[in-house]
C-alpha positions in Angstrom: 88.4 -20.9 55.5 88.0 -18.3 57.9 88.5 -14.8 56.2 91.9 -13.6 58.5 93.7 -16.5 56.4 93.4 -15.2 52.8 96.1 -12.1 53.4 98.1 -14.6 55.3 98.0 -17.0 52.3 98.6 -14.5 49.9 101.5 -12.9 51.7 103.5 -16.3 52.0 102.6 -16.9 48.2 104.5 -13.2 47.5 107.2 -14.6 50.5 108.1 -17.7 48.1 107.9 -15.5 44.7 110.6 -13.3 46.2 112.8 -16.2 47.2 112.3 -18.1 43.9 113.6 -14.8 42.0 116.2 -14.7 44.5 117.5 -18.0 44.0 117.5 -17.5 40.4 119.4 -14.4 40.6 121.7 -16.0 42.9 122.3 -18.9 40.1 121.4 -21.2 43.4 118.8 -23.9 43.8 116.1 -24.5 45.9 112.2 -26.8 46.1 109.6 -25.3 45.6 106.1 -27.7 47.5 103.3 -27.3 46.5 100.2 -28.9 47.5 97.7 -30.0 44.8 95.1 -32.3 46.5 94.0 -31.8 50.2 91.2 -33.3 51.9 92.2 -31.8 55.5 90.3 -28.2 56.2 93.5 -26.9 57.5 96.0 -27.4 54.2 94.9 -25.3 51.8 95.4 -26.4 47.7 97.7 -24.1 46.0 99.7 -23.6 49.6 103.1 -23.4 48.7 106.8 -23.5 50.6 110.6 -23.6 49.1 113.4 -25.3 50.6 116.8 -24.6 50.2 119.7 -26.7 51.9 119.9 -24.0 54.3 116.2 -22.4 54.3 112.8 -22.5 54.6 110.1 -20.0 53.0 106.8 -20.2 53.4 104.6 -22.7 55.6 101.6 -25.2 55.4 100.8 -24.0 58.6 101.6 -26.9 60.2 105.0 -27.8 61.9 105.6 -31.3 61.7 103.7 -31.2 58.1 106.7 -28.4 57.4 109.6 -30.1 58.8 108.9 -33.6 57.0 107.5 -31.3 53.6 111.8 -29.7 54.1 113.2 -33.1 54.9 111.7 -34.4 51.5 112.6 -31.2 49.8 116.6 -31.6 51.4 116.1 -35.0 50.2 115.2 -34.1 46.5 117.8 -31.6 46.5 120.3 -33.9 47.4 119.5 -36.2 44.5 119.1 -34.0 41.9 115.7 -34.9 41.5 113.6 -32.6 39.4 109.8 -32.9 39.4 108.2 -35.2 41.6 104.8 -35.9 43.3 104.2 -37.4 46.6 101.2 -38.2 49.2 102.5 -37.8 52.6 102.2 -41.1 53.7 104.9 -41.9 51.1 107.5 -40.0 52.9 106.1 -39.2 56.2 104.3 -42.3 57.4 103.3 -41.1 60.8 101.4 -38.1 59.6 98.2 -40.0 59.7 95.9 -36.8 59.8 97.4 -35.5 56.5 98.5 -39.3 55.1 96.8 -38.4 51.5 97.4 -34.7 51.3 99.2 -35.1 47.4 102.3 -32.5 47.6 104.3 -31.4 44.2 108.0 -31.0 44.5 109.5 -28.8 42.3 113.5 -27.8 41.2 114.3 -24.3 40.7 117.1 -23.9 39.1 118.1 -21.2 35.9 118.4 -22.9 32.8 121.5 -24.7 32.0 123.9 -23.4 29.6 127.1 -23.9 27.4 129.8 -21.9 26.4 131.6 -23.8 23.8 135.3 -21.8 22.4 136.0 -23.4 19.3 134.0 -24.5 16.3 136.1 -27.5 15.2 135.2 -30.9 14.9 134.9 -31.6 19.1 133.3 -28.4 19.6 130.4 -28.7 16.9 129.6 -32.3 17.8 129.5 -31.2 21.7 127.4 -27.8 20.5 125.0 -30.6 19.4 124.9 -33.1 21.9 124.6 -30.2 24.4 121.9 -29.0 22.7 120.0 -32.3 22.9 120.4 -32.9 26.4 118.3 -29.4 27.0 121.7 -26.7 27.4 121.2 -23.9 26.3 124.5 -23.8 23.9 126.6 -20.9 22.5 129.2 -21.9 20.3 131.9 -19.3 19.1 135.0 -19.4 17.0 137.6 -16.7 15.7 136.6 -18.0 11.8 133.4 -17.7 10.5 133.3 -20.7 7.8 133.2 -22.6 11.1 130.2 -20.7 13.0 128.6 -21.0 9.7 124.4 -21.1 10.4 124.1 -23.8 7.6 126.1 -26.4 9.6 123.5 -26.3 12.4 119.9 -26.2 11.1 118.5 -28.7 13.2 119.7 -27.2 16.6 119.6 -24.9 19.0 122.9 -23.4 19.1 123.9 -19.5 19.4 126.7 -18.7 17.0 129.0 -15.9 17.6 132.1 -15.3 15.5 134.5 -13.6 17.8 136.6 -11.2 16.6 138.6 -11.0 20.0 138.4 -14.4 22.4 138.2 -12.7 25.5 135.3 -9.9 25.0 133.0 -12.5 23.1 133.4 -15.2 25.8 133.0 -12.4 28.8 129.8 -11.1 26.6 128.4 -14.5 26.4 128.8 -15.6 30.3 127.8 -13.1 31.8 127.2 -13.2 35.7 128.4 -16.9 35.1 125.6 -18.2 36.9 124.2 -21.7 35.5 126.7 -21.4 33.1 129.8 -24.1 31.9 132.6 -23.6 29.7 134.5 -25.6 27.6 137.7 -24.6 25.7 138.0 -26.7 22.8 140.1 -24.5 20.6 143.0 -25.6 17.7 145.9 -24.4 19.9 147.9 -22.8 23.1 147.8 -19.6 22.2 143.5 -19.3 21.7 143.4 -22.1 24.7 145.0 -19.6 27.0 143.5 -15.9 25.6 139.8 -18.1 26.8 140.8 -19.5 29.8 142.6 -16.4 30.8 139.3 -14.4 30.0 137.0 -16.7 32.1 139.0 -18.1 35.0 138.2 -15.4 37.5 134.7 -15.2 36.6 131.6 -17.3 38.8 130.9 -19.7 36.2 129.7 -23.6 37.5 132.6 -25.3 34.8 135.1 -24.9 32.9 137.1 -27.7 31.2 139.7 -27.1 28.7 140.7 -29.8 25.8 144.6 -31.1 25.5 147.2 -33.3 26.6 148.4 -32.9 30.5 151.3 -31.4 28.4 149.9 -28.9 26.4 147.0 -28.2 29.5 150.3 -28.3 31.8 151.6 -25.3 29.6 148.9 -23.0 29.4 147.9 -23.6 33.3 151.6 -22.5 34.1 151.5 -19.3 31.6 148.8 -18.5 33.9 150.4 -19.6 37.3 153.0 -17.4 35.7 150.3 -14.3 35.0 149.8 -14.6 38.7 146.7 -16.3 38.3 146.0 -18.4 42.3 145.9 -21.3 42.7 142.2 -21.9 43.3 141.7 -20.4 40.4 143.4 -23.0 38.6 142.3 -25.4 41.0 138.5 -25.0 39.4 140.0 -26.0 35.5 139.2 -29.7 34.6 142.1 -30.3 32.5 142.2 -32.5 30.6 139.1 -31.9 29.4 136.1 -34.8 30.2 135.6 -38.3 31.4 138.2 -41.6 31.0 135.8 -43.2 28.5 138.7 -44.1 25.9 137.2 -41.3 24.0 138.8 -40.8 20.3 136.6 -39.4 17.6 135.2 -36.0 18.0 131.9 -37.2 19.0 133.1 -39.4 21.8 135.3 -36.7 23.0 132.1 -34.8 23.3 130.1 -37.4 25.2 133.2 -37.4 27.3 133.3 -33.6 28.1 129.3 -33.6 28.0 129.1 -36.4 30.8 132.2 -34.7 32.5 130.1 -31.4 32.8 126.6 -32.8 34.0 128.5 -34.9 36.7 129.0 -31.5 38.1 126.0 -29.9 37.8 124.1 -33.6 39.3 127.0 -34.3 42.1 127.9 -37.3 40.2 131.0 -39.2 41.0 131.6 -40.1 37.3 132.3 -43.8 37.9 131.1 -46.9 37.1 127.7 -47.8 39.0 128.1 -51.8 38.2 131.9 -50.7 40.2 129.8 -49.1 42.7 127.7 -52.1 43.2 130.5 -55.1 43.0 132.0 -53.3 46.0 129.5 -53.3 48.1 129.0 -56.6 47.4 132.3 -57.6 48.6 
């Protein structure tokens, strides 16, 4: 490798740094290519790029290797994929000259999290089904029997006993970004200090537990409160999936597959449904 290249190199490695922070900062997400095997002289190993689904950062040095390298990573995106590797002949066939160059696909993305408002028997089981499926949880309640470290030895949940609803769930989310919140509290009053604390923050979700009646009144208190519309528009209430959900731990699969539907782009229906109809 000629000696002018290594700056060049080390310059579009900085290039792809700065954007990954950026896109974590940003709470967006983005591909990150990297290329791991490479028998062709002009593809350097450890050459990297990241593709957003607007962007591209960084370069192989070669453009048709770089637009079918952004298609895959568009493509990955799309799908939610997370961590893939691919030759080039896999997903760019007519690149003969680089058909074995192996290429690592990586999602950036911030760690996801939940913000769980009430400790009761919905909230705890969905504090620990969260925390199995890899969310980084926080569950808070307004009595501290129920946020009580002994109930939850064998997870990873945050506890906070919140002496005031709205400063402890603002403290908790933050910027918002990567974050989802569900409202799973024992009445209107607590259902509406939470939402009313968090609807006009950036989070990615927030769901709140209860009939259409009782969800019906504390969406209107709010409507009332001069709260907009889009605001409310962004509340998934009633909480969760149709899954014919009744104890607490189906109620929390319900909300748990609710909010992952969002973060994946998931349609929340029935694949076999899906299939039958296009079979028709």
């Amino acid at each position: 490798m000629p000696a002018n290249e290594i700056p060049q190199h080390k310059s579009q490695l900085s290039q792809v740094t700065e954007s990954i922070q950026q896109v974590l900062a940003e709470g967006s997400v983005a591909i990150v290519a990297t290329v791991i095997e490479s028998s062709n002289a002009g593809v350097n190993v450890g050459a990297k790029m990241l593709a957003t689904d607007k962007e591209t950062v960084g370069s192989f040095g070669l453009k048709n290797l770089d637009d079918a390298v952004t298609e895959q990573a568009r493509l990955l995106l799309r799908r939610g994929v997370g961590t893939r590797v691919f030759q080039v002949k896999e997903f760019a066939p007519s690149l003969t000259g680089w058909a074995d160059l192996k290429i690592l696909f990586e999602r950036i993305e911030l760690e996801p999290r939940l913000v769980i408002c009430g400790a009761g028997h919905v909230g705890a089981s969905l504090a620990r089904l969260a925390s199995l499926l890899g969310y980084r949880t926080t569950l808070m309640d307004d009595r501290a029997e129920f946020v009580n470290p002994e109930s939850f030895t064998n997870t990873n949940v945050e506890l906070v006993c919140a002496e005031n609803w709205s400063a402890a769930i603002v403290a908790a989310v933050g910027n918002g970004h990567g974050i989802s919140v569900a409202i799973v509290t024992r009445g209107h009053s607590e259902d509406e200090q939470c939402l009313k604390a968090v609807i006009d923050l950036e989070v990615d979700y927030i769901g709140m537990i209860g009939s259409k009646r009782r969800t019906k009144i504390v969406l209107d208190r709010l409507r009332e409160s001069g709260v907009i519309e889009p605001r409310l528009a962004k509340v998934h209430a009633p909480v969760g999936l149709d899954i014919g959900a009744v104890t607490p731990e189906e109620v929390a699969l319900a909300i748990m597959a609710e909010i992952v539907a969002v973060r994946r782009g998931g349609k929340g229906g029935s694949l076999s449904a899906q299939r039958r109809t296009k079979d028709e």
